[in-house]
C-alpha positions, 0 to 999 in steps of 0.5 A: 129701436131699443132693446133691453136684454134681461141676461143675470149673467152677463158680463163686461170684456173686462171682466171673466166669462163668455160675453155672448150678448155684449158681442151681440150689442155691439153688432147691433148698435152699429146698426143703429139699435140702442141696446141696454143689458141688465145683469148681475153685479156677482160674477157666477164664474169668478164668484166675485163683485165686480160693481159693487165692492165699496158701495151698496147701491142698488144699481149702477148704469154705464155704457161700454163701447157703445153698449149700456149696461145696468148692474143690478147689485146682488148678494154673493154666493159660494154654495146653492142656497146662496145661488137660490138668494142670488137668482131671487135677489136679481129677478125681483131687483131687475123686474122693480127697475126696468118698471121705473125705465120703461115709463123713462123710455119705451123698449121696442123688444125685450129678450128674456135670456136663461140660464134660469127663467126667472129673468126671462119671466121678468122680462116677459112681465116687463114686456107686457107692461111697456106693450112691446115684442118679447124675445125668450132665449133659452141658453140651455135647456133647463131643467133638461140640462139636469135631468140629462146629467142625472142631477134631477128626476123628470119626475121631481116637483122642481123639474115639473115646475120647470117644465111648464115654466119653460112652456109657458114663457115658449107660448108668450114669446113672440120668437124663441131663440135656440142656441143649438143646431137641433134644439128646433126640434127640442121646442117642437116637441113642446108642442110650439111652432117651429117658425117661431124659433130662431137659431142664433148660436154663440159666435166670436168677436173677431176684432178682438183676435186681430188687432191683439192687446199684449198682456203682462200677466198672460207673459208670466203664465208661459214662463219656463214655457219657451220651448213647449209645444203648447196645447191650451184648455180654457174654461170651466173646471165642473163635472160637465166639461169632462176634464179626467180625460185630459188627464189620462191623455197628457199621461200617455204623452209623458215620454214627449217632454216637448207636448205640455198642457195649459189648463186655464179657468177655475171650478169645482172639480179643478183640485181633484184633477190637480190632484190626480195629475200629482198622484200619477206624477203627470208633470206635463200640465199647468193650472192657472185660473181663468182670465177675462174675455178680452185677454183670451186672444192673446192667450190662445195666440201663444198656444200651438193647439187646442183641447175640448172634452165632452161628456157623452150625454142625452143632452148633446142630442139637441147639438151644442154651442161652445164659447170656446171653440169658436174662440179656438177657431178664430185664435187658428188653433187646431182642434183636439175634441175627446168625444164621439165623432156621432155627438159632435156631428159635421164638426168631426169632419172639418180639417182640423178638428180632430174628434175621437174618444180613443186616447191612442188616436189622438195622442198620436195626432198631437204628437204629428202636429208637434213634428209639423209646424206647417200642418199646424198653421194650415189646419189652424189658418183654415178653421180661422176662415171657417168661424169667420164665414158662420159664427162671427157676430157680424153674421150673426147679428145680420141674421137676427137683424132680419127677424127685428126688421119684421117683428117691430115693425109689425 
C-alpha cells in the first residue's frame, strides 16, 4: 500500500524540529506500507535551507531509513509576509508535482497535515485526482489556535475563511486525525461525526534513546557543567511556550548554586528572556540554540530533570500534545511542568511529574530532587515505561494501522 503525506513542515532526523511523520513512516514501512513525505526544503525552526543551498531545482527525492522524502524547494523567510510567499510557493509546487506522480504510481491514501491547510487542500485535490482515501490531520486548530492566543478576532474575514476552510476539508475526509485528547469534541461541534476521527497524538521514537549516538558539540555545550544539577528546556522560544516563568523560578533558586538551567532551542522572544536573566543577575541559566532531532537523546541523557511552561489558555481545553515531553519521558527525565494542574488533566497525577503554577512549590521540589539522586532515577525510570506502553510510535502506528486496514481496502 502507498501513502503520500502532504506535511510543509516536515523534517529529516538530521535536521532541527519534531519528526512527527518521519516516525510514523518508518513504523509504518516496517509494516510494509511504502510511505512518501512531501515537505518544504526551508526549515520554519531553523529558518534555513536544507536541500537547496547550492542549487535551484524544483524538487529532489531520497529515501531516509526506508522513508521517501520529496523536498519541494521554496523561498526563504524571516517575517509574515515572507511565510505567506512560502506557504503559496509549497501548496502550488507540491500540488503541480504529486500531479505528474500519481500518473507514475498510484497512492492508495493521501493524509492532508496542517499547520496551514493549503497542504492539506493540496492533498485533498490530488486525492480526487488519483480516486483514493484521504486523511485530514489537523496538528493544531487553525485559526482556533489564533483566535484563543488573542492574535485574531473570530470575527475577522481571515478567520472565517479559515472556519469554513477547516469544515470543509473535515466533510472530504474520509477520517480526521486529532492530536489532542479532547479535540473529538472540537470536531463535534463543527457539526461532523465523531466515528470518523481518529486520536493519534505525538509519540517518541524509542530506538533512538536506547542505543544513544555521542555527540561532540552536545560535550561542549556542558562545559563547565560537571558538577550542576542540571535541569533542560528544549524547544521553541515564542510567546506560547510561556517562557518568563522559568526565569523568575531559576531566580528564586540562586541561593543553590548546585541547580542550573539549560535552555536549548531559538525564537522570537529568546533575547528578551536573555535579557531579563542579565537584568536581575540570574546566572543560573544557559542559552544554546536548538539542535537536531536526533541528538536530543543524548542531550537529555545529560540532563537530571526536565522543564515545561504553559500558557493558560482556552485553547488547551481541547487537551495537548507536546514533542517535548514525550521525549523527556522516554530520556527518564522527571517532569517539572509550570501550569494549572486542571488544564494538564491526568498528567498532573502521574509520579514524576510535577505540575503546579506556585513558583514556591515547585522550587522546592527541584531543590528535593537535587538532595535525592534515587528519587530522580525512580520517577525518571517510571515515566520511561510510562511513554513506552502509550505514546511510543510502534503503538501508535499499530493503532492507525487498524483504520488503514478498513479504510483501503474498502
Amino acid at each position: 500500500m502507498n501513502i503520500w503525506i502532504f506535511n510543509h513542515y516536515a523534517v529529516a532526523p538530521s535536521h532541527v524540529g519534531g519528526t512527527r511523520h518521519f516516525d510514523l513512516a518508518k513504523e509504518l514501512s516496517k509494516k510494509g506500507y511504502k510511505v512518501s513525505i512531501f515537505a518544504s526544503s526551508f526549515n520554519h525552526f531553523s529558518k534555513r535551507e536544507m536541500i537547496f543551498e547550492f542549487n535551484n531545482n524544483p524538487y529532489y527525492a531520497e529515501k531516509i531509513d526506508g522513508v521517501n522524502y520529496v523536498w519541494i524547494n521554496t523561498p526563504p523567510y524571516e517575517n509574515a509576509i515572507g511565510r505567506i510567499k512560502n506557504i503559496l510557493s509549497y501548496s502550488s509546487k507540491v500540488y503541480r508535482k504529486a500531479i505528474k506522480d500519481y500518473k507514475i504510481e498510484k497512492p492508495d491514501l493521501i493524509i492532508g497535515s496542517s499547520v496551514h491547510p493549503l497542504a492539506a487542500m493540496a492533498g485533498y485535490l490530488i486525492s480526487k485526482k488519483a480516486k483514493c482515501k484521504f486523511y485530514f490531520e489537523e496538528r493544531d486548530l487553525w485559526p482556533q489556535t489564533f483566535v484563543d492566543f488573542e492574535k485574531l478576532s473570530p470575527k475577522h474575514p481571515v478567520a472565517q475563511i479559515l472556519y469554513k476552510l477547516e469544515t470543509f476539508l473535515y466533510k472530504k475526509a474520509d477520517r480526521i486525525i486529532v492530536l489532542f485528547d479532547k479535540a473529538t469534541n472540537y470536531v463535534q461541534s463543527k457539526g461532523i461525526d465523531s466515528s470518523k476521527v481518529i486520536y493519534l497524538p505525538n509519540g517518541v521514537s524509542l530506538d533512538r534513546f536506547e542505543s544513544l549516538k555521542k555527540d561532540k558539540e552536545i560535550d561542549v555545550m556542558f562545559e563547565g557543567l560537571d558538577r550542576k544539577f542540571l535541569m533542560i528546556y528544549t524547544g521553541s522560544h515564542g510567546i506560547a511556550n510561556h517562557l518568563s516563568p522559568l526565569i523568575d523560578l531559576m531566580g528564586m533558586l540562586k541561593d543553590n548554586p548546585q541547580i542550573h538551567l539549560l535552555m536549548i532551542g531559538n525564537g522570537d522572544q529568546k533575547n528578551s528572556l536573555i535579557e531579563k536573566a542579565k537584568n536581575e543577575k540570574i546566572n543560573n541559566i544557559t542559552f544554546k540554540d536548538s539542535v537536531s532531532k536526533e541528538s536530543i537523546p543524548f542531550l537529555l541523557s545529560k540532563a537530571d530533570v526536565s522543564i515545561i511552561s504553559m500558557l493558560e489558555s482556552p485553547l488547551y481545553k481541547w487537551g495537548f500534545s507536546m514533542n517535548k515531553l514525550y521525549d523527556y519521558m522516554a530520556g527518564g527525565l522527571p517532569i517539572i511542568m509550570i501550569a494549572n494542574p486542571k488544564m494538564v488533566g491526568e498528567l498532573s497525577e502521574q509520579k514524576g511529574i510535577q505540575v503546579s503554577n506556585d513558583l514556591s512549590k515547585l522550587s522546592e521540589k527541584i531543590i528535593e530532587y537535587s538532595n535525592s539522586p534515587t528519587n530522580v532515577k525512580d520517577d525518571g525510570k517510571f515515566l520511561t515505561t510510562y511513554v513506552k506502553q502509550r505514546y511510543s510510535w510502534e503503538v501508535l502506528a499499530s493503532k492507525l494501522n487498524e483504520y488503514l486496514l478498513k479504510d483501503i481496502k474498502k
